[in-house]
C-alpha positions as CSV (number, residue, x, y, z in Angstrom):
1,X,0.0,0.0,0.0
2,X,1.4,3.4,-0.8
3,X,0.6,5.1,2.3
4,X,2.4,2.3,4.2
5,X,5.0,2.3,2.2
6,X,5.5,6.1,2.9
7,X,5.0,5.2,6.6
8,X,7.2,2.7,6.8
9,X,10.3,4.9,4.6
10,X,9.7,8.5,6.4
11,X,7.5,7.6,9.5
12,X,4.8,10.4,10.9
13,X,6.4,13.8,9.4
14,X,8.6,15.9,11.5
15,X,6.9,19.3,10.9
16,X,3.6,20.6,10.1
17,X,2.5,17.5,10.8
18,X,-1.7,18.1,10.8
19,X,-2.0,15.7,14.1
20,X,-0.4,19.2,15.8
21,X,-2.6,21.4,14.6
22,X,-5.7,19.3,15.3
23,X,-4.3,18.8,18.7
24,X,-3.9,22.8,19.0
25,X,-7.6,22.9,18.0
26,X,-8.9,20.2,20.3
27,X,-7.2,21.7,23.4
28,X,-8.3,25.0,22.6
29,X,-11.7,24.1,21.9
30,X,-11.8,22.1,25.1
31,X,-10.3,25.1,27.3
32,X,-13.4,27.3,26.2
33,X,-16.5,24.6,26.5
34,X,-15.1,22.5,29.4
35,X,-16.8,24.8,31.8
36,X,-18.7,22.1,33.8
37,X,-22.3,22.8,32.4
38,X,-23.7,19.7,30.3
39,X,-20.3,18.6,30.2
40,X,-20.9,15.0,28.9
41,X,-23.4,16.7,25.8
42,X,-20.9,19.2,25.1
43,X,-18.5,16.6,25.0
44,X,-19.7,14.8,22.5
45,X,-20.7,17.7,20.1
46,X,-17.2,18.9,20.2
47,X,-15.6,15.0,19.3
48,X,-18.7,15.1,16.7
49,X,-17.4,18.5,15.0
50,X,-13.6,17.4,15.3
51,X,-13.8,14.0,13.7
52,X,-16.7,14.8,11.1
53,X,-15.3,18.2,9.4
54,X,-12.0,17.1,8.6
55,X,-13.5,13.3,7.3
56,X,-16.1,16.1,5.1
57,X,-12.7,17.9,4.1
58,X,-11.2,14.9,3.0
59,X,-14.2,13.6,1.0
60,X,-14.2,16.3,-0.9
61,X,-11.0,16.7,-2.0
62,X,-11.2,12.6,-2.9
63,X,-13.8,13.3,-4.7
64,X,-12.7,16.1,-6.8
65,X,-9.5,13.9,-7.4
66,X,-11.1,11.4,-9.5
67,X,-8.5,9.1,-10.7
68,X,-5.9,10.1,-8.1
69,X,-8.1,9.3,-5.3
70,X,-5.8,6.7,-4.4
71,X,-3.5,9.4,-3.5
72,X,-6.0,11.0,-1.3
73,X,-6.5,7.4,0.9
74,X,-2.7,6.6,0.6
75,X,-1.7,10.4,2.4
76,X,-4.5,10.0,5.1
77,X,-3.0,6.1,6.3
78,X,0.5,7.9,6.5
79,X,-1.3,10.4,8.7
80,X,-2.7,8.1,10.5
81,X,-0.5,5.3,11.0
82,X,2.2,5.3,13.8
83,X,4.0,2.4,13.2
84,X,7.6,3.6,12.6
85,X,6.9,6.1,15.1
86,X,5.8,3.3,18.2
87,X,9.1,0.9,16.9
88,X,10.9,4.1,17.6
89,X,9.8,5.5,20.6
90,X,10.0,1.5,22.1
91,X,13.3,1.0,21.4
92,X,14.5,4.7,22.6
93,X,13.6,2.9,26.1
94,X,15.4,-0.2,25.6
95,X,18.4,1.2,24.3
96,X,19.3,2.6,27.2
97,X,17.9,0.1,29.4
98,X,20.3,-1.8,28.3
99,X,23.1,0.1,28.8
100,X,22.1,0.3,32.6
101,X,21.0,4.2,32.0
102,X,17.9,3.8,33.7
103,X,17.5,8.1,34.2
104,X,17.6,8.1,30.4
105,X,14.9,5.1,30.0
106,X,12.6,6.5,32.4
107,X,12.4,9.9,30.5
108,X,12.2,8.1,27.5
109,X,9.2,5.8,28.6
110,X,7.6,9.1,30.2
111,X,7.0,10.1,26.7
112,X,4.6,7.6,25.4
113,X,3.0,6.9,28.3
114,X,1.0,9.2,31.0
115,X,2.2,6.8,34.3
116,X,4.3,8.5,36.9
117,X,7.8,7.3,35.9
118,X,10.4,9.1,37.9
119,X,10.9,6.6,40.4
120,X,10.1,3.4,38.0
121,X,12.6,0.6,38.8
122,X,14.4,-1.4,35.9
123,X,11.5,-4.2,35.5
124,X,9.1,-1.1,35.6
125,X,10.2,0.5,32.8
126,X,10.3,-2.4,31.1
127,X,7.1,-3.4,32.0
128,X,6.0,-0.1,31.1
129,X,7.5,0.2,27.6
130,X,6.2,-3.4,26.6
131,X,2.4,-2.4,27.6
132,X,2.9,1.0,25.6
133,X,4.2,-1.0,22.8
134,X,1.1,-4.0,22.8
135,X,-1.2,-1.5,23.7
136,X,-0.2,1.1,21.2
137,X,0.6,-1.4,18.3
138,X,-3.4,-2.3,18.3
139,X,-4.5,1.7,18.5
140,X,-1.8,3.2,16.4
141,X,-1.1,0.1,13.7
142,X,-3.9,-2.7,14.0
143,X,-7.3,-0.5,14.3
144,X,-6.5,2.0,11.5
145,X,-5.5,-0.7,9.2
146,X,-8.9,-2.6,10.1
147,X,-10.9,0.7,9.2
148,X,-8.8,1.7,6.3
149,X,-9.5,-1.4,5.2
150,X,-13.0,-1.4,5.4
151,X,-13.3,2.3,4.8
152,X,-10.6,3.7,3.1
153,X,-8.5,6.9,3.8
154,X,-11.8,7.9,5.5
155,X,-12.2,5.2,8.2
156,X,-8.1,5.7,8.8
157,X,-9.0,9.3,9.6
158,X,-12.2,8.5,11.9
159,X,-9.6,6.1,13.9
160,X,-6.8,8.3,14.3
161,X,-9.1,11.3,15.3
162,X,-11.2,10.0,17.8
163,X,-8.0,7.9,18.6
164,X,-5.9,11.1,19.4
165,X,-9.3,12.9,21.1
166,X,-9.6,10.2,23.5
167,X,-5.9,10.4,24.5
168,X,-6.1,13.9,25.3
169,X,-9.8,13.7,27.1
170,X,-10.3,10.1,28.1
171,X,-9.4,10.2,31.5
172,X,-12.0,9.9,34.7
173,X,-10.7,13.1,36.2
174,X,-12.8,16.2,37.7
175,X,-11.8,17.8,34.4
176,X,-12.6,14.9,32.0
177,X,-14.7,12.5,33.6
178,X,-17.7,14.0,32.1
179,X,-16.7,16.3,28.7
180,X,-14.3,13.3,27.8
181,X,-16.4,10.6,28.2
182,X,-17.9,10.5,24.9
183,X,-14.7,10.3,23.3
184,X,-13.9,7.6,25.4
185,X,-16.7,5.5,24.5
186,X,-16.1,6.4,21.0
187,X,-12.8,4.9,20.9
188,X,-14.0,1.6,23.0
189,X,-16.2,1.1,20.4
190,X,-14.1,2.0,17.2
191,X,-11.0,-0.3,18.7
192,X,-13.7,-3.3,20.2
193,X,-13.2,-6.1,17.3
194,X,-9.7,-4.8,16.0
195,X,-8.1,-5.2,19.7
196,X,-9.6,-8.9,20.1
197,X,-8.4,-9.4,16.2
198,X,-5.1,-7.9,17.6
199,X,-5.3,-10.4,20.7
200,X,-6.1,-13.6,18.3
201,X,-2.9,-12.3,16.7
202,X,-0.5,-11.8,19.6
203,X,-2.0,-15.8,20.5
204,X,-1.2,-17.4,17.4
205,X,2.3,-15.6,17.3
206,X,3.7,-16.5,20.5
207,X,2.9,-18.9,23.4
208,X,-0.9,-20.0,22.1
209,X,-2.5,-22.0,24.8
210,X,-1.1,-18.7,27.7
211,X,-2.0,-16.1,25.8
212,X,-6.0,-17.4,25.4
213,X,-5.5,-18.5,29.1
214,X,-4.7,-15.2,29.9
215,X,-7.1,-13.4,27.6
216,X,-10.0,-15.8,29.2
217,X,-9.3,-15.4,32.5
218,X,-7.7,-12.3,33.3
219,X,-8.8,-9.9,30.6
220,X,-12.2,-9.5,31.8
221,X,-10.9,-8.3,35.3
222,X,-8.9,-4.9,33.2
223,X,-10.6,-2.0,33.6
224,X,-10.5,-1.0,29.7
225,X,-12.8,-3.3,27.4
226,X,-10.3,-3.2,24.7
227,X,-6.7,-2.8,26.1
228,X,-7.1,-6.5,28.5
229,X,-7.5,-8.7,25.7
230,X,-4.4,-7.2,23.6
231,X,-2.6,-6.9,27.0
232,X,-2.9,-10.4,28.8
233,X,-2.8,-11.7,25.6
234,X,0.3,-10.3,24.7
235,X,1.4,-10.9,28.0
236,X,0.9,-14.8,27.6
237,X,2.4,-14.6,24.1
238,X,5.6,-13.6,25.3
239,X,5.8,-15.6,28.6
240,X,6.0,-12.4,30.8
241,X,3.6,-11.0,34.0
242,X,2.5,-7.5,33.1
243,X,0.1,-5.3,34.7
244,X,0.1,-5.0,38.4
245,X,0.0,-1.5,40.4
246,X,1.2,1.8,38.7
247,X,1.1,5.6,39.6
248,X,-1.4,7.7,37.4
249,X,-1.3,11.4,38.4
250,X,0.1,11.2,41.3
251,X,-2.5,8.0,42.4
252,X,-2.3,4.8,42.5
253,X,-4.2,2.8,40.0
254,X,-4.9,-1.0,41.2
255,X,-4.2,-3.3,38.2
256,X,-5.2,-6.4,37.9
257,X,-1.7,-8.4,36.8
258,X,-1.5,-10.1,33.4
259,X,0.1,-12.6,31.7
260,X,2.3,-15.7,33.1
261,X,6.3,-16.0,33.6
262,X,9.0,-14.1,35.3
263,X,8.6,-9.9,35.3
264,X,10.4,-8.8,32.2
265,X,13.6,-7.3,31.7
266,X,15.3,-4.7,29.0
267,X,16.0,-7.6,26.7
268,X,12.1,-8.5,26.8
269,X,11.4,-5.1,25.5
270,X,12.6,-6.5,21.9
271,X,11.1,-9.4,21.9
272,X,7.5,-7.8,21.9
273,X,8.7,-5.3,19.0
274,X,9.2,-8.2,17.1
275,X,5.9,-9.4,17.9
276,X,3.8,-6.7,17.0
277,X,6.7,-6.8,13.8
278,X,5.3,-10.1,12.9
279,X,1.9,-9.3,13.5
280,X,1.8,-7.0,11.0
281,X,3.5,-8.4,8.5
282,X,0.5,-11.1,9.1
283,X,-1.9,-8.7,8.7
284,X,-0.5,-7.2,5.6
285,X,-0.2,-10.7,3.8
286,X,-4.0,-11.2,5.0
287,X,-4.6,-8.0,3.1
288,X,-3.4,-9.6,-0.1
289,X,-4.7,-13.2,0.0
290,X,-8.1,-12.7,1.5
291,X,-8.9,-11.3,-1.8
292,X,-7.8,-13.5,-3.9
293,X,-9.3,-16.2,-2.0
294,X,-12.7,-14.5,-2.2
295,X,-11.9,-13.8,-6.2
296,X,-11.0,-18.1,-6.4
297,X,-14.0,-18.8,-3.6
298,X,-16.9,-17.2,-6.4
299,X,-15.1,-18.7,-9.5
300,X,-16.1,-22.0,-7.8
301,X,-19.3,-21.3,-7.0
């Protein structure tokens, strides 16, 4: 796919990148209407105006494109897609990790993740930096390639908007728990069946019969819908104990642990880059034989 293939070359863009300016917009937008008032119907409005004009924008340039539309879809995966990005980010942790800098791979982690990570211990960063990675592989890789695929340029830009809106306002805080909360709900619902496709993956890749034990039993117990089966299946893929207790603005969030096996370690941090690696190479070579099977599948009938 060409907007892969840009992805994968150039990764997200270093400047003017549109995420920014979005991001500029949402905050600002959410600094004047976050006053407390019908917080949860204002909410949603705003997510509703932010995702649905620039989709509208989009259209209409495909449109008037004609025979370059292709173009148009291909430009909105690269904006959406944060593959070369997350590979990047992970292994800015592990790098130093490994070196024994663990100042330098806690500020590292604190960058893709919103825990409390100044007094994170070795096996905490790790742990940290291979949840960001499973976790993030199915939002930022997995469920914009489902909706791309099912929607084109135009279901990769409903992902990555509501995706990036419920980042910055899905939390149950004072300030969010209310205006955010539609975004939340919007993203649950977006990610549902790409996270448990995401979670079949991780199982088929890795240790099979821990991570479905671990997706069965301990899934269901994690607070987000979406992020346990990807997690403890992940988890049992790679043989590791994840979750557990971490510090989320300045509180301590009970987790419920995942996975089976020893706590991980630095090296572990690769391992589960090459698993979300191979899980998207097995999604991209689904991509190109599911339709040819279909084509062969009506030629018999």
């Amino acid at each position: 796919m060409f907007g892969l293939a840009i992805e994968c070359l150039f990764g997200e863009p270093r400047c003017w990148h549109l995420l920014l300016g979005f991001g500029r917009l949402a905050n600002a937008m959410e600094c004047c209407l976050n006053k407390g008032r019908m917080g949860i119907a204002i909410g949603a409005i705003s997510v509703m105006a932010l995702v649905a004009i620039p989709i509208f924008a989009f259209m209409v340039l495909r449109t008037h494109a004609q025979s370059w539309a292709w173009v148009f879809d291909g430009l909105a995966l690269w904006f959406a897609l944060g593959a070369k990005s997350l590979f990047t980010h992970v292994r800015a942790i592990a790098q130093p990790l490994m070196l024994g800098d663990l100042p330098a791979a806690r500020i590292a982690l604190s960058m893709i993740v919103s825990r409390d990570c100044a007094q994170l211990t070795e096996t905490e960063v790790a742990k940290g930096a291979i949840e960001s990675n499973l976790e993030n592989g199915a939002d930022a890789i997995f469920a914009t390639l489902f909706w791309f695929a099912l929607l084109g340029g135009a279901g990769a830009l409903l992902h990555r908007l509501s995706n990036t809106l419920d980042a910055m306002w899905g939390y149950r805080t004072p300030r969010f728990n209310e205006f955010g909360r539609f975004a939340a709900r919007l993203d649950d619902v977006l990610n549902y069946l790409p996270a448990r496709l995401v979670a079949l993956s991780y199982a088929l890749l890795g240790n099979t019969r821990l991570a479905l034990t671990a997706w069965r039993t301990q899934a269901p117990l994690w607070d987000s819908p979406n992020a346990g089966p990807v997690m403890a299946a992940g988890a049992g893929a790679l043989n590791l104990t994840l979750g557990g207790n971490a510090i989320y603005h300045g509180q301590v969030e009970m987790r419920t642990p995942l996975g089976f096996g020893p706590a991980p370690q630095a090296p572990d941090i690769e391992r589960s880059l090459r698993l979300v690696q191979k899980t998207l190479a097995l999604w991209l070579l689904s991509c190109v034989a599911l339709p040819g099977l279909m084509l062969l599948f009506q030629g018999w009938l």
